[in-house]
N, C-alpha and C positions, 0 to 999 in steps of 0.2 A: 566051740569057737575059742581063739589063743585068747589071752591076753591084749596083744598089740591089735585084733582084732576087732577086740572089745573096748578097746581105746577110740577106735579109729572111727566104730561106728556110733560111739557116745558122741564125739565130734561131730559127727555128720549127722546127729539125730536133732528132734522138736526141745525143741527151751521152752520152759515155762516163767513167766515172770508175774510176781503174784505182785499186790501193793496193800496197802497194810487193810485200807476200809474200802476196798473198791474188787470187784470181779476179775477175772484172770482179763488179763489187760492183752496180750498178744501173743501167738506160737512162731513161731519159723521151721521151717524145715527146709532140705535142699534136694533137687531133685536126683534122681540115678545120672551116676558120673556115665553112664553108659549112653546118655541121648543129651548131652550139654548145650545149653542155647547162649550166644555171644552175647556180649553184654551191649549193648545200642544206647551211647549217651550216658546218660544218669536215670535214664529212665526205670521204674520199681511199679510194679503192677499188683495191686492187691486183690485179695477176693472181691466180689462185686457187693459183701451184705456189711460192707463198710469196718471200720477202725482205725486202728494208729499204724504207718507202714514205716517200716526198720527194716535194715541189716544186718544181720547176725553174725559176730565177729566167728563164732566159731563155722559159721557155714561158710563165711567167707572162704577161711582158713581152708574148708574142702572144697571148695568152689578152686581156690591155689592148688588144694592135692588131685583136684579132679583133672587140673591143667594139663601138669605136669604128667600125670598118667594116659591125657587123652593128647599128645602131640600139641598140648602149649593153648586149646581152646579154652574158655573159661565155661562154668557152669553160674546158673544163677537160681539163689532161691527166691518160694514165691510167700510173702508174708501175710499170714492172714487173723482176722481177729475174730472170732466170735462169742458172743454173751452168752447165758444160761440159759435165756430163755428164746435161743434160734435153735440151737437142738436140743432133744429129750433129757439126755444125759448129763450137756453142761459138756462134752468133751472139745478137745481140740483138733481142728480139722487143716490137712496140710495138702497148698495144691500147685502143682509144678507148673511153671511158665512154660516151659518147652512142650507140655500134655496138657494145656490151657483146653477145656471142652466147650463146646457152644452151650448155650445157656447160662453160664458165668459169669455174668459181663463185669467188665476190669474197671479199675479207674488206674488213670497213668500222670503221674506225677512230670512236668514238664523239668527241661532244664534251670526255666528262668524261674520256676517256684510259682509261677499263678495256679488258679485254684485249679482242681483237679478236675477231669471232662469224664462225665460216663460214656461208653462208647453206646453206641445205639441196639448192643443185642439184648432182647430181651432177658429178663431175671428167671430162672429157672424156680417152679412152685416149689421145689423142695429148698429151695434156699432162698428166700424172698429176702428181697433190698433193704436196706436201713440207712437212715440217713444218720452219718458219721460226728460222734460228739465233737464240739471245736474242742479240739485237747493242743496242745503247743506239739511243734515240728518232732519228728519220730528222736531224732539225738538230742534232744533237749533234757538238760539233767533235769528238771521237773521227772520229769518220766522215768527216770529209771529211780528202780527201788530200791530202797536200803535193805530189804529184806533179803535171805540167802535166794539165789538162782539156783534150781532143780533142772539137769538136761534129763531126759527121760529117753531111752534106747527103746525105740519101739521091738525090735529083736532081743531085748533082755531085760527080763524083770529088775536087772542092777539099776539104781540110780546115784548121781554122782554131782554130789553139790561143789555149786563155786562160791568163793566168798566174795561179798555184794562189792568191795572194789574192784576186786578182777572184773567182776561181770561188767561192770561201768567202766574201765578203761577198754575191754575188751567191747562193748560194744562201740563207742565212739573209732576207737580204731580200725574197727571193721567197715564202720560207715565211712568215716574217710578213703580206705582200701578201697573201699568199692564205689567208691566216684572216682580217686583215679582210675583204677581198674575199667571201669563203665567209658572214661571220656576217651573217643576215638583219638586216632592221631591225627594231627592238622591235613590235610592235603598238599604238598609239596608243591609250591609256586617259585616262576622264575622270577629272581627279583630285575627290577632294573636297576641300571650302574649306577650308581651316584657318589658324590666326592665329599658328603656330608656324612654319610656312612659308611666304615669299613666294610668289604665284603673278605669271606675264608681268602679269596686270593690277592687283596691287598693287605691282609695281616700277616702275610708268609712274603709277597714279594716286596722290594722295595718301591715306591712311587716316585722317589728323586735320584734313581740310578737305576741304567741300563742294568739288562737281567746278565749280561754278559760279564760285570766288572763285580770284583766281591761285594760282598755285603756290609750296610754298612753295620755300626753298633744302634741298640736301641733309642739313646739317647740322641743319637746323630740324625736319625731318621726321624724323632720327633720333632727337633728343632726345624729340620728342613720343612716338614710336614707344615708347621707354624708360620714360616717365612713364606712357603707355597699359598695360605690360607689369605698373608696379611697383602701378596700380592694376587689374587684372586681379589681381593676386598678392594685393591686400588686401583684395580682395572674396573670394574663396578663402577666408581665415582668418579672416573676417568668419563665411559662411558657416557653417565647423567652427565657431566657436563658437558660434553660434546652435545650433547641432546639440546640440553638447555640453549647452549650456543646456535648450533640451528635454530631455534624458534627465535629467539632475538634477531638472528640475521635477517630470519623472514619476515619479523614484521617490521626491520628498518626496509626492506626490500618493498614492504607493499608501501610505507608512508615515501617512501621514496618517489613512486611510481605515481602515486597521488599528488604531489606536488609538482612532479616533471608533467604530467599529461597538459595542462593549459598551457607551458612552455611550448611543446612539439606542437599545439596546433595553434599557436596564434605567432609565432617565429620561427619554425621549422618547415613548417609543410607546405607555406606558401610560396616559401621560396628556399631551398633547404642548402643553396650555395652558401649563404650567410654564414655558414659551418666552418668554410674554408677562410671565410676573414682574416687576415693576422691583426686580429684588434681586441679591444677587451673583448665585449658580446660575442665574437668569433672564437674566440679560445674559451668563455664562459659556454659557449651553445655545445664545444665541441667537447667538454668535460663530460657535459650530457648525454651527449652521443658513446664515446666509451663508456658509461656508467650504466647501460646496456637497460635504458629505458625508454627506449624504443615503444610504443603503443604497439600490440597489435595486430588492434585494427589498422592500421595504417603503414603496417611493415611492408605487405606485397607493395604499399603506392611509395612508398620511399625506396624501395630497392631497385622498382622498373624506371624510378628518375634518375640515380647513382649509376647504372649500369646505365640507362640512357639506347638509341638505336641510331647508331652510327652507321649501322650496315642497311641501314632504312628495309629490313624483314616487314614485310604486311601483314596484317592480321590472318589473311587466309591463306601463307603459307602454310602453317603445320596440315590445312585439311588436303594442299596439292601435295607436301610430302605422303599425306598417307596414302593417298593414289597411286603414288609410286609405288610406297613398300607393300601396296597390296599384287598390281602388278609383276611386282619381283619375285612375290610369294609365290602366284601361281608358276609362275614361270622356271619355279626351284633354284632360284639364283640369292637366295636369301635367310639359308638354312641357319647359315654358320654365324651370320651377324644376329641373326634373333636366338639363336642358341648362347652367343656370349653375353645377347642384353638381360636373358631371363636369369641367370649365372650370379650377375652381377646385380640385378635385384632383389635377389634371395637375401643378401648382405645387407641390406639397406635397410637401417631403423628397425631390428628386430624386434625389439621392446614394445615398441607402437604399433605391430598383427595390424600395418595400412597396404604397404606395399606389396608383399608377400602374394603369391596367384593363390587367387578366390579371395582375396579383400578388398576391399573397396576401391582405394584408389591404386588397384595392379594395371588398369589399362589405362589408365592417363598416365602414370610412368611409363610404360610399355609405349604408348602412342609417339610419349615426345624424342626417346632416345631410339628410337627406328626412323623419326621423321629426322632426327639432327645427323643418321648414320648415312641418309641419302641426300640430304642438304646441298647442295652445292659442289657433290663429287661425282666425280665419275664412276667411281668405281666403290660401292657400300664397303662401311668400314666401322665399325663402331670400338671406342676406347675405353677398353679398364678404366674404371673409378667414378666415373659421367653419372652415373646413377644416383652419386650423395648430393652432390650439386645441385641437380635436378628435382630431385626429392625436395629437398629444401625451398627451392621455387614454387613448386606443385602445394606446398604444405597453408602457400602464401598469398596465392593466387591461381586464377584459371591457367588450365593446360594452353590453351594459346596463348597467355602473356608469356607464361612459362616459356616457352618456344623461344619465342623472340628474346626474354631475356641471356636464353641459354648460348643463343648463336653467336650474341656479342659479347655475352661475358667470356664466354671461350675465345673469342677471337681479338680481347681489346686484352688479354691477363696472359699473366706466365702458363697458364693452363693451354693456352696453343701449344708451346713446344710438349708439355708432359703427354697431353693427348693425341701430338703428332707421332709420324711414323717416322721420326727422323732422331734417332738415337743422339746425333751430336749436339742438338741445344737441348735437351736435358742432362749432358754431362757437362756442359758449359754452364748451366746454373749449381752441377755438382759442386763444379770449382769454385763460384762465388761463395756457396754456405761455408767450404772447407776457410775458405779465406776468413771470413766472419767467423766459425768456431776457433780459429788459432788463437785469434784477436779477443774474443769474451772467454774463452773456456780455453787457455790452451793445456792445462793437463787432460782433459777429456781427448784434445784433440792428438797430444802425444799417446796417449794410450790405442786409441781406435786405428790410429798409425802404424803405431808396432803391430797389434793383431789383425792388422789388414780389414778395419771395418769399415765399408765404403757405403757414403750416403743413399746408396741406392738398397738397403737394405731398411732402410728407416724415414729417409727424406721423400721418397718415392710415393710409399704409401698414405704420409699422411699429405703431402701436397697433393698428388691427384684425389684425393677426396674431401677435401680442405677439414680435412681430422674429423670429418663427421661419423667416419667408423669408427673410433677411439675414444671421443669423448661425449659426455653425457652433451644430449639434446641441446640442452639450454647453453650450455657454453661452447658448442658448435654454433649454434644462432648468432648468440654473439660476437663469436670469432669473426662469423660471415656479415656482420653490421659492421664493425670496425676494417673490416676485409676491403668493401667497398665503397667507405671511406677513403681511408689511408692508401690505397694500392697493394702493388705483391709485396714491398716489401714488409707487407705487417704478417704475412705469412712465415719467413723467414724468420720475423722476431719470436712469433711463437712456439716455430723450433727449437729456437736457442733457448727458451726460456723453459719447456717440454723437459730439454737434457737436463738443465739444471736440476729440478724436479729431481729425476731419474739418475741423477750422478752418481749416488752412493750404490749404484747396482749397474754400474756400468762400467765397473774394472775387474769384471768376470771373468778369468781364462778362458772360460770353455764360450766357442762362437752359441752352441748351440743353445745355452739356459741363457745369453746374453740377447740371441734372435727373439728368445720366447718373453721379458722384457718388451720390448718392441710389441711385437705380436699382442700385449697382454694378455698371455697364457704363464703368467709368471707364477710357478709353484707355490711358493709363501703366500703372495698378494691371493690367489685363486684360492687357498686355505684359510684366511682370514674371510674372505668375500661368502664363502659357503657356510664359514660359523653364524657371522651375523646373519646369513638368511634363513638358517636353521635348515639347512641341507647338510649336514654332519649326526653321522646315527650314534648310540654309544658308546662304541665301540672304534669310533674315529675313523670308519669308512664317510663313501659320501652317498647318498639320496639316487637315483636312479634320474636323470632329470627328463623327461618326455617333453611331447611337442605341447604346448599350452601353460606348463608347468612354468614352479620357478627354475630361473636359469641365472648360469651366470654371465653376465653379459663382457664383452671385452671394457665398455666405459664404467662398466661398477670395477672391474682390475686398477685400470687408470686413475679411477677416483683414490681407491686406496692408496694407490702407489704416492699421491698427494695432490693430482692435476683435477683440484678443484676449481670449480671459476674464480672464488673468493683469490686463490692463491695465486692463478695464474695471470690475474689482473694483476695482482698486486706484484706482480715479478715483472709484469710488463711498464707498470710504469716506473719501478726502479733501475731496468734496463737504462741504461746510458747509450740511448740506437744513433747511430748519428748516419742520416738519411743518405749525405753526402757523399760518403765510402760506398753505402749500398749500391747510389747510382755510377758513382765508379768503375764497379768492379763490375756491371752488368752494362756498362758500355763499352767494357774492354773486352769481356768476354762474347756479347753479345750486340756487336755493334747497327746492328742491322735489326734490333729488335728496341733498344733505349727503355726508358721508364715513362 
């Protein structure tokens, strides 16, 4: 055998480690690089008849050369102790983890260090079990000796001492070697994005400039990074107090209501004209009345007294209407009005899964706008937007008050001409608002001028549904309390006061992101509305929205945009309306129809 030979396998041979008053303490050896077993954890497996379980920096070291020679695997040796009096001889005996035989049984040292498990194979008679002295942890300088370290070549009579520091840094180094060595590598998980932690690709690109424009410098990019951070922080306390302010509102809102309810029924509901007094108690009742504290329980019986039956409807009209539109149905003359009434109720109150076919109240909607499309005409007809109105009635009271209210409030309001078939009185009330926007708004109204925006793209839709598709519930309710009060012209005020709202977004060149405004399908407001509902994924797509799901609704757009109740009261009564003009201009336009 060469030299380098005899080198190599001195390395890779049994170490003796003697201590000065005690028996050979422990061997090591490492198995043939030619059957290498991977290293799993930290884990060290000893003979089963117990002692001190170690490392051996040089077996390491061929455990490294056995790697490198075997395509990068690692070898591991298997360390074992035994006393004088387990074999005849007193010799040392060396047994490979990879050729581990049954009847051996191991103990396996865990990661976390608890006590060591015997595995359940029995002990082989030639080599019976011993229970293992408590000696301190196998790298523990207790343990290693001062005295020189002998490797012993089991292929050559040569032996080749080390001197007892080497052998003590060289073991400690091999122990540590081979716990790195031994610890797998993590398993590679996707992180998710977060703005508290860099990831690789916000360390390389910039976060306050597009990827398109240079780059900035280090220091520019922290500072911004900072200013990003400090306005993150102030939208945060922005937020809480918004919050906070909502709940104050709410609970002036419920002491509110608690205080008005013995007003509404010991001076409102007995006689609810008192409202229109022009006296103190008449303007004190009617503060009340806008301040949208309405009971109710008592809303359906206040609204069938304000709308009132001038057209004297019976109670068992809507069940003779429905005879009819059953008639009609068989007879196939009724396709196309119950196709546009179902159309038009799909729309209605999404939020509230009432309306909608196959919920609850779908045929008592259904019932009363088929019976109001055959009412008193000759020929069935039903109109776009009837649905919110109705809806609203239905919410408030039975489907036949409903009825009756519906056929006078449509025929005693500006809702006749929107719901008639008669195109010229609703461009005769076009003309009256355009008259009123010049007079409260007129840069809005030069603007909408120049770009050809005519109220029928805006005024249309919230009048024929008296903005119950656009605005949150509750201040649709209240619109339609003060509605039937005041007359149409409180309708019109709430237009102009809507624009107001919506002005800073409403000197938009393009018709189309100006329609969608209107529409509230507005880009920004709809991207705001889906962060606070948490339909925005990581990566600033949005959420998939399904039927049941959160959604975004068009009155959560409109809330954002600012047409809050709180706000649009409060713009209504700093309106400066003067009634006088209104009726003016709607008897000049509309002389055959008056206020």
């Amino acid at each position: 055998m060469s030299g380098d030979a005899t080198v190599h396998d001195t390395a890779a041979g049994l170490h003796e480690v003697a201590l000065d008053d005690a028996p050979p303490v422990r061997s090591l050896a490492t198995p043939s690089f030619d059957s290498p077993v991977p290293l799993q954890g930290r884990e060290v497996v000893a003979d089963g008849r117990g002692g001190d379980i170690g490392i051996d920096a040089d077996a390491t070291e061929a455990g490294q050369a056995g790697k490198k020679a075997d395509g990068g695997r690692f070898s591991r040796a298997d360390a074992t102790r035994t006393d004088e009096g387990m074999n005849g001889d007193g010799g040392f005996e060396a047994v490979s983890l990879g050729d581990e035989q049954p009847g051996n049984p191991s103990t396996t040292i865990q990661e976390n260090g608890d006590t060591p498990h015997r595995s359940s194979t029995p002990p082989s008679p030639a080599s019976p079990a011993h229970t293992p002295p408590s000696t301190p942890p196998p790298h523990s300088p207790s343990v290693v000796s001062t005295a020189p370290t002998t490797t012993i070549d089991p292929s050559s009579s040569q032996n080749v001492s080390t001197p007892p520091e080497t052998a003590e840094t060289d073991a400690n180094g091999a122990g540590e070697a081979g716990v790195k060595a031994a610890t797998p590598a993590p398993t590679p998980q996707k992180k998710p994005v977060s703005t508290r932690k860099q990831t690789v690709m916000q360390k390389v690109v910039s976060m306050t400039r597009q990827r398109t424009l240079p780059p900035k410098s280090k220091e520019e990019e922290e500072k911004h990074l900072e200013q990003l951070a400090e306005m993150f922080a102030a939208s945060r306390e922005v937020e809480k107090r918004r919050r906070s302010e909502a709940e104050a509102r709410s609970a002036l809102r419920a002491t509110a209501l608690a205080t008005a309810f013995p007003v509404w029924e010991k001076s409102i509901l007995p006689n609810w004209r008192v409202v229109l007094h022009d006296d103190a108690q008449g303007r004190r009742l009617r503060d009340l009345w806008w301040d949208g504290t309405m009971p109710v329980r008592w809303r359906g019986r206040l609204w069938a007294m304000c709308i009132g039956n001038g057209l004297a409807v019976g109670k068992n009209e809507l069940s003779k209407a429905s005879e009819r539109v059953r008639a009609l149905r068989e007879a196939g003359k009724f396709e196309e009005v119950e196709r546009a009434a179902k159309e038009d109720v799909e729309r209605v109150l999404p939020a509230l899964k009432l309306f909608q076919e196959g919920r609850v109240m779908h045929e008592d909607l259904m019932e009363v706008l088929l019976a109001w499309s055959v009412h008193e005409k000759v020929t069935p007809r039903y109109a776009p937007g009837l649905a919110f109105p109705a809806a609203l009635l239905i919410l408030n009271m039975s489907p036949a008050e409903a009825f009756v209210c519906l056929v006078n409030l449509v025929q005693k309001s500006f809702l006749r001409s929107f719901y008639s078939a008669d195109p010229d009185e609703v461009e005769a009330y076009y003309r009256v608002f355009d008259t009123l926007l010049a007079d409260y708004m007129p840069r809005v109204y030069a603007n909408f001028s120049a770009q050809v925006v005519r109220p029928s793209l805006y005024l249309f839709p919230w009048l024929s549904t008296l903005y119950t598709a656009f605005l949150p519930l509750d201040l649709a309710t209240r619109i339609f309390d003060v509605f039937l009060l005041e007359g149409d012209s409180f309708v019109f005020r709430v237009a102009i006061v809507l624009l107001e709202i919506l002005e800073p977004r409403l000197f938009n060149p393009n018709l189309d992101e100006l329609s969608a405004v209107f529409e509230g399908t507005d880009k920004g407001a709809v991207g705001v509305v889906r962060r606070e509902k948490g339909l925005l994924t990581a990566d600033g797509g949005s959420i998939e929205e399904r039927d049941g799901g959160i959604r975004v609704e068009v009155e959560d757009v409109y809330s954002e945009m600012g047409a809050t109740e709180e706000r649009v009261f409060e713009l209504l009564r700093q309106l400066d309306w003067k009634e006088e003009t209104f009726a003016r201009l709607v008897e000049r336009e509309l002389p055959e129809v008056g206020v």
